[in-house]
N, C-alpha and C positions, 0 to 999 in steps of 0.2 A: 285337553285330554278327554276323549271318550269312557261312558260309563266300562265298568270290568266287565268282564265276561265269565273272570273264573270267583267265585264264593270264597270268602278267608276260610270256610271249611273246607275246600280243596289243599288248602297249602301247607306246610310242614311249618309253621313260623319256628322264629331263632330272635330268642329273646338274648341280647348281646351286655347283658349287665347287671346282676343282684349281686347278692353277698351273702356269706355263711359265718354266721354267729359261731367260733368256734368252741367247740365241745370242748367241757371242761379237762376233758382226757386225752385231748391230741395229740401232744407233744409228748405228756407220760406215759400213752401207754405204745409208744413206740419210739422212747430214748432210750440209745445204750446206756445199760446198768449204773455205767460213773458216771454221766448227763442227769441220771432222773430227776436229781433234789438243784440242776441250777439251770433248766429247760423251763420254758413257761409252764407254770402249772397254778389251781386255783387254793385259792389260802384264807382262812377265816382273819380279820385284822377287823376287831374293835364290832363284834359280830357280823360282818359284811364279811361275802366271799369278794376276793380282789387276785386277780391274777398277780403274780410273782415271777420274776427271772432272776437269775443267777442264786445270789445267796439271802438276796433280801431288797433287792429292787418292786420299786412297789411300780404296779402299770396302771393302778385304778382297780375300780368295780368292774365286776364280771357279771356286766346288765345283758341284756339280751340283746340291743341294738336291732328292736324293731317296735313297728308299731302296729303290728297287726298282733291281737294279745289272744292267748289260747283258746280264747271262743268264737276264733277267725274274724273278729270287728275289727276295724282298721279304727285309731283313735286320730284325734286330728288337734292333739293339745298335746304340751308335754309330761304327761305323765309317764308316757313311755321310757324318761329319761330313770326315774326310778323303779322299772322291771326287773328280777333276777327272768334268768333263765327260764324258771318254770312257769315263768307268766305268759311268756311267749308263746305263740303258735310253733308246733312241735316242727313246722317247715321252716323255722329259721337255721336251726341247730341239725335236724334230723333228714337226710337226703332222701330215703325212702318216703318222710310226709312229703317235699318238695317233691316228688316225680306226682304224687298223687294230685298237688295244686297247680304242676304243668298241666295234668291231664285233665283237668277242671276248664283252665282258658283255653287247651285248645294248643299248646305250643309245645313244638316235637322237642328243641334242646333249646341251653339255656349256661351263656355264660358265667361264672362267678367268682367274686373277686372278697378279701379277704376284709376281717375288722381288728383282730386284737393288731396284725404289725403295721397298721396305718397302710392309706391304700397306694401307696407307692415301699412298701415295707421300711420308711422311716423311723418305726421307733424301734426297732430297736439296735441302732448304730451308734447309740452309745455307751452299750456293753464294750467294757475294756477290751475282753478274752474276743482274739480273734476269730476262735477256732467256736466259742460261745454263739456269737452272732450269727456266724455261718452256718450252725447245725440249728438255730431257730427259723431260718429260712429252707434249710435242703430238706428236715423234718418236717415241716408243713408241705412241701412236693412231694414226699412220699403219701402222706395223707393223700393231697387232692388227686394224687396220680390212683388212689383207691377207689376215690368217691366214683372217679369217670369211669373206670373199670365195672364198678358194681352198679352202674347206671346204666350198663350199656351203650356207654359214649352218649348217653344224655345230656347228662350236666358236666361241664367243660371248664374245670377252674385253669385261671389263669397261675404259671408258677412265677413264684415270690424270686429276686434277683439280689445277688447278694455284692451291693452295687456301689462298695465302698472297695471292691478290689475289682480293678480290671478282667486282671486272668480269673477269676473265679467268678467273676460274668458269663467269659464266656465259656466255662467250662461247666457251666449249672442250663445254658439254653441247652449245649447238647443233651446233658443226662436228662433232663425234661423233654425232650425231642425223643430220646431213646424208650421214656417211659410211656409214651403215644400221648403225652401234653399237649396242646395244639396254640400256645403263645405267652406270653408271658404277661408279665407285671411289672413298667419300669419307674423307679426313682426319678422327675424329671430333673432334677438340680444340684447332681454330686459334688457339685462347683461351692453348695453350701458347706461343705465338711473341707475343702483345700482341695479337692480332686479337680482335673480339667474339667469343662464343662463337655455334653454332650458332643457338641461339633468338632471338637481338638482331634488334631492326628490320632494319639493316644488310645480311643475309642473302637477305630477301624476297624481292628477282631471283632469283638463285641457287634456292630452294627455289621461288617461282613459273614459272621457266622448266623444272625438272627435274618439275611435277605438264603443263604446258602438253603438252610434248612425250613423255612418257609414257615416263619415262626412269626407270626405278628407282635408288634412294640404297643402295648398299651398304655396310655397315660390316661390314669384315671384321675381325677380332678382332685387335686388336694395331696398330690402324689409325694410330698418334700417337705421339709419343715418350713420353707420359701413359701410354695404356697399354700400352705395350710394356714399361714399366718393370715390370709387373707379372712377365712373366716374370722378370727378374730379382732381382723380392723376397722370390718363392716360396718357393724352396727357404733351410732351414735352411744356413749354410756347410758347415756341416760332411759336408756330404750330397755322393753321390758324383757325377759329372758325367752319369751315367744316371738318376739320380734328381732332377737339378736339371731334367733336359730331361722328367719325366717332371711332375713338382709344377708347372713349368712353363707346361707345355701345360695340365693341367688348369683350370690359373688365369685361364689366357687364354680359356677358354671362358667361364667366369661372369665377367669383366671387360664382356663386352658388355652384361650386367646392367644398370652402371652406364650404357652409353651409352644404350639401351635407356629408363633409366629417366627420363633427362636431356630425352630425345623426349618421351615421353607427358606428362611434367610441362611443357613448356617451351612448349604453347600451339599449336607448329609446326602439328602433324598438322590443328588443329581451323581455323587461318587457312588452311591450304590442303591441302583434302579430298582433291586428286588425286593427291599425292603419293606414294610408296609405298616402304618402308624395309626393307630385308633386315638379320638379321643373319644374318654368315655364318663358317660354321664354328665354332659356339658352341656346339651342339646345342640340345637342348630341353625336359630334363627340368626344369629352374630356372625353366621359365617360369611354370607356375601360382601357382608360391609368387613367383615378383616381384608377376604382375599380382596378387596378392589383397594383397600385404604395401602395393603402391600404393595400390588402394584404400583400406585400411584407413590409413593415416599422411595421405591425403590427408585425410580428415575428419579425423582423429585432431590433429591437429597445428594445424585449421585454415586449411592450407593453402587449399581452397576456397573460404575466405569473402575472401581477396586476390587470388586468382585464379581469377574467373568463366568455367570450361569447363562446357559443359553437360553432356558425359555425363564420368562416370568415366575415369579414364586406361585402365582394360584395355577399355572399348568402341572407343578409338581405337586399339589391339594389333589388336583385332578387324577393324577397318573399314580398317586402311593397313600392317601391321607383319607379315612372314613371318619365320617361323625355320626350321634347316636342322637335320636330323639325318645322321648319316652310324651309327657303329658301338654306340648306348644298345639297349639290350634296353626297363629296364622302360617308357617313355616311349612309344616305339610302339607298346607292347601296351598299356597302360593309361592312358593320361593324353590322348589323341589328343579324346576331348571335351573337355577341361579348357581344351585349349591352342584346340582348332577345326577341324576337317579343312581346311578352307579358308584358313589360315594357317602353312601345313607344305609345306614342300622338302627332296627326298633331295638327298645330295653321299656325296664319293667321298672326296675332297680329296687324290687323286691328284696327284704320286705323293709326298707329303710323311708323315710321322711320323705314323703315326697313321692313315693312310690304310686307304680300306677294300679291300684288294687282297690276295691275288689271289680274295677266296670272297664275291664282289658277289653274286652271285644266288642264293648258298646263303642270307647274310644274310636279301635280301630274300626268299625264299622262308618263312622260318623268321617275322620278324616281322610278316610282312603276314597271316600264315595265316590269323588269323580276322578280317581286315578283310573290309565287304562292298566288293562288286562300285564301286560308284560312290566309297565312301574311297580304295579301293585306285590309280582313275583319275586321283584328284584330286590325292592327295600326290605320286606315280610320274609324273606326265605333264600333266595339266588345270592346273594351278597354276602352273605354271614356264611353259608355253607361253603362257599367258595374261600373264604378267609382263614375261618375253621376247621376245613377240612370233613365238617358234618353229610355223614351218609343220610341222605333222605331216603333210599330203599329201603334204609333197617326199621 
């Protein structure tokens, strides 16, 4: 690859993955009247604020879930686990501060994905009240359907899926579609609560209305109570609570692997071409060695000869499935044909563990260096707009 020719200050970047601490008033101040007192809301228990559902469902501490703390330092220990809200930098919680620390690195929009209902909206499916669950997921798309609105199509939350009922799957892609939302947020493993799993006939609305409407399928890593358990298998006991969060995190990134792997095998991608499937916050180094270890076990095993896909599973990686990188060195210098320039998205994952803050542009500076001119376009800006639907003229 030849040096670039175009400057990261020429380009519109699209950062494809942080998250919003949600205000302690999301839900209340925009549930109907008989919902207010059993919609999530925040609740003093034993002098701690803890978020609450229904009538006394307790969800935890209502910590800030960042670690860049109000005087924009980013800490690198966990104290951040004991943050309330006002500890936090006001762009966890506050979207007017986040447009101001887009406008700081340098990056035009910016995806974002949610914390109280867990990042594939698992928790809270075990609200009994059908009609309960449902209104804590379509209340938060009215929200985000705000935020984007009063960004200017800036920041682009993904909407929550209410993905323990089929038809109401797929009846919350369109009204988020309707509300200029630009993809979604999916459960990977309904299969854990008795549901079919992804692949099953059963699904086909759902996966045919989300390729119709041109809605991206996000699995964010940790998406299901399946695999969220992974963080906590990770670590050895005996390991200290910095190094549980650290084994952790790492594990939750190749856990998309498996979701990853579940897609290309299970037929989906090839019944409906227009599809299109992010993982996110995973990174990207594991990806050549999945797509080659798929092909190789698909013939190997005979899998093929009982289920008739015409191309290989990493051709349908190629043709429908984006990954995200945020803080890998060797993967963006070297592995960026393996994986495909055309199948690669930056994130930040702002302002969470791990997060690439506060040295965004030194980063990309440093890994792009010998990217040419049109990679450099594609992964930074051409690939997420095109996914998203983000206007680069605005």
């Amino acid at each position: 690859m030849t040096a670039p020719q175009t400057s990261i200050d020429d380009l519109r970047i699209i950062d494809t993955d942080s998250h919003i601490t949600e205000p302690h008033d999301l839900w209340s101040s925009r549930a109907p009247a008989s919902w207010r007192d059993r919609l999530p809301r925040v609740e003093e228990i034993d002098g701690e604020p803890h978020w609450v559902v229904d009538r006394d469902t307790d969800l935890g501490v209502a910590g800030a879930v960042s670690v860049v703390g109000k005087d924009g330092e980013k800490v690198r220990s966990i104290e951040f686990m004991g943050w309330k809200l006002e500890d936090a930098h006001a762009a966890a919680y506050d979207m007017t501060a986040r447009l101001d620390v887009l406008d700081r690195f340098g990056i035009h929009a910016q995806v974002i994905y949610p914390n109280l209902a867990g990042f594939g909206n698992q928790n809270f499916v075990e609200l009994e009240d059908d009609e309960l669950r449902k209104l804590c997921a379509t209340v938060y798309n009215d929200a985000m359907a705000e935020i984007q609105a009063n960004s200017g199509d800036r920041i682009l939350p993904m909407a929550l899926m209410p993905w323990w009922n089929i038809a109401d799957c797929v009846d919350e892609v369109k009204r988020a579609a309707e509300m200029g939302m630009r993809g979604i947020v999916m459960c990977s493993d309904p299969d854990s609560i008795g549901l079919p799993d992804l692949g099953d006939d059963a699904w086909s609305p759902f996966w045919e209305v989300c390729g119709d409407l041109d809605m991206p399928v996000n699995f964010h890593i940790g998406a299901s109570q399946t695999s969220w358990n992974m963080f906590g298998r990770a670590a050895w006991p005996s390991m200290t609570q910095a190094r549980k969060l650290a084994l952790g995190s790492a594990n939750l990134f190749m856990e998309n692997g498996r979701v990853l792997g579940n897609m290309l095998y299970s037929g989906v991608l090839e019944r409906f071409p227009k599809v299109k499937v992010v993982s996110v916050e995973s990174g990207i180094g594991w990806i050549p060695f999945l797509l080659e270890a798929l092909d190789y076990e698909w013939n190997e095993t005979g899998s093929g000869l009982e289920c008739d896909l015409p191309m290989p599973p990493s051709a349908y990686f190629k043709r429908q499935v984006y990954g995200c990188f945020w803080f890998e060195q060797t993967a963006p210098k070297r592995l960026i044909e393996a994986i495909g320039e055309d199948n690669l998205l930056f994130e930040t994952d702002f302002p969470h563990p791990t997060c690439l803050y506060p040295d965004v542009r030194e980063y990309l500076d440093d890994v792009t260096a010998d990217w040419s001119d049109s990679t450099r376009r594609k992964i930074l800006q051409d690939n997420a707009a095109a996914l998203y639907k983000v206007d680069l003229n605005s």
